[in-house]
C-alpha positions in Angstrom: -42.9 -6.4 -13.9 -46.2 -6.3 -11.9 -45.2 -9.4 -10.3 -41.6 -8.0 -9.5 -43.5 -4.2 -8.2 -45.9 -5.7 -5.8 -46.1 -4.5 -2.6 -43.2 -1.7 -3.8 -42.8 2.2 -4.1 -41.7 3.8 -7.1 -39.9 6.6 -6.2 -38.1 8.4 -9.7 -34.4 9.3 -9.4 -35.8 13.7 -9.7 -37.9 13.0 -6.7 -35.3 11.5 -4.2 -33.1 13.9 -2.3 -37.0 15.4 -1.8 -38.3 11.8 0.0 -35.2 11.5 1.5 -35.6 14.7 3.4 -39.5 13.7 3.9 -39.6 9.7 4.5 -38.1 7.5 6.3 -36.8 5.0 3.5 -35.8 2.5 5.4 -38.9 1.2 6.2 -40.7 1.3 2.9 -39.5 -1.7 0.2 -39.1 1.0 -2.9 -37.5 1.0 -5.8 -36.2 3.5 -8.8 -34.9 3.2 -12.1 -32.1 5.4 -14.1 -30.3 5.8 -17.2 -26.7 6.2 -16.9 -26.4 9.7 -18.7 -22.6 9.9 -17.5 -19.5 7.8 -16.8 -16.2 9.2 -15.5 -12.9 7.2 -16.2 -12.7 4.6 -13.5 -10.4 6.6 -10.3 -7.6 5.3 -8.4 -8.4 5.8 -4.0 -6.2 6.5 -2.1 -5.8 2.9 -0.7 -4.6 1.5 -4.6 -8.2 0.4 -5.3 -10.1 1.1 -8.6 -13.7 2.8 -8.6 -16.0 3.9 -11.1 -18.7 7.0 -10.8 -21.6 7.2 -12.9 -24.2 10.4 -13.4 -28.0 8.8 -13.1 -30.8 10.5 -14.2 -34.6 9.5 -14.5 -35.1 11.6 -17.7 -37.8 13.3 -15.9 -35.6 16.4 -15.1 -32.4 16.7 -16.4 -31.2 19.0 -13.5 -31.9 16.3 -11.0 -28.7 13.4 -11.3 -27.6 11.2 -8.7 -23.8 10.4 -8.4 -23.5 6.2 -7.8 -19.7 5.4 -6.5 -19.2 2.0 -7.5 -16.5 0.0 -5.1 -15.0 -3.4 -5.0 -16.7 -6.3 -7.0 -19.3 -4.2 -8.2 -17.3 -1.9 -9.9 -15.5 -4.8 -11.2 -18.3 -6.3 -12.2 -20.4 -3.4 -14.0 -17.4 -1.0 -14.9 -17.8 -1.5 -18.4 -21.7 -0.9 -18.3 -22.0 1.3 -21.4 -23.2 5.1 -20.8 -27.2 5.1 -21.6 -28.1 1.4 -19.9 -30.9 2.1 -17.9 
């Protein structure tokens, strides 16, 4: 993991509309990490094509979720993801 974190910014899920607002993210290599604390029943758009939304939270602040749409291959690839995967 030290290997894989060199050179990178943590930023936790509860701290990232904040940085967003503050930092320009784009030029800074982070990363962040989340549990999946909810999953809604995979939607139909308007166009015919299936999607999935998932609550993320860093279990830091419950309060503070982040909604992640998931589209095209990666929803069909991680649709079935079970609630509570980090």
């Amino acid at each position: 993991m030290d290997r894989k974190m060199a050179n990178r910014k943590l930023i936790r899920l509860s701290q990232l509309r904040n940085k967003l607002a503050t930092e320009n993210l784009e030029e800074i290599d982070w990363v962040t990490f989340g549990v999946i604390v909810k999953k809604v029943t995979p939607q139909s758009a308007n166009n015919g094509r299936t999607f999935s939304i998932w609550r993320m939270n860093d279990l830091r602040d419950l309060n503070e979720c982040v909604s992640l749409f998931l589209f095209g291959e990666v929803h069909k690839e991680h649709w079935k993801t079970d609630q509570g995967t980090v």
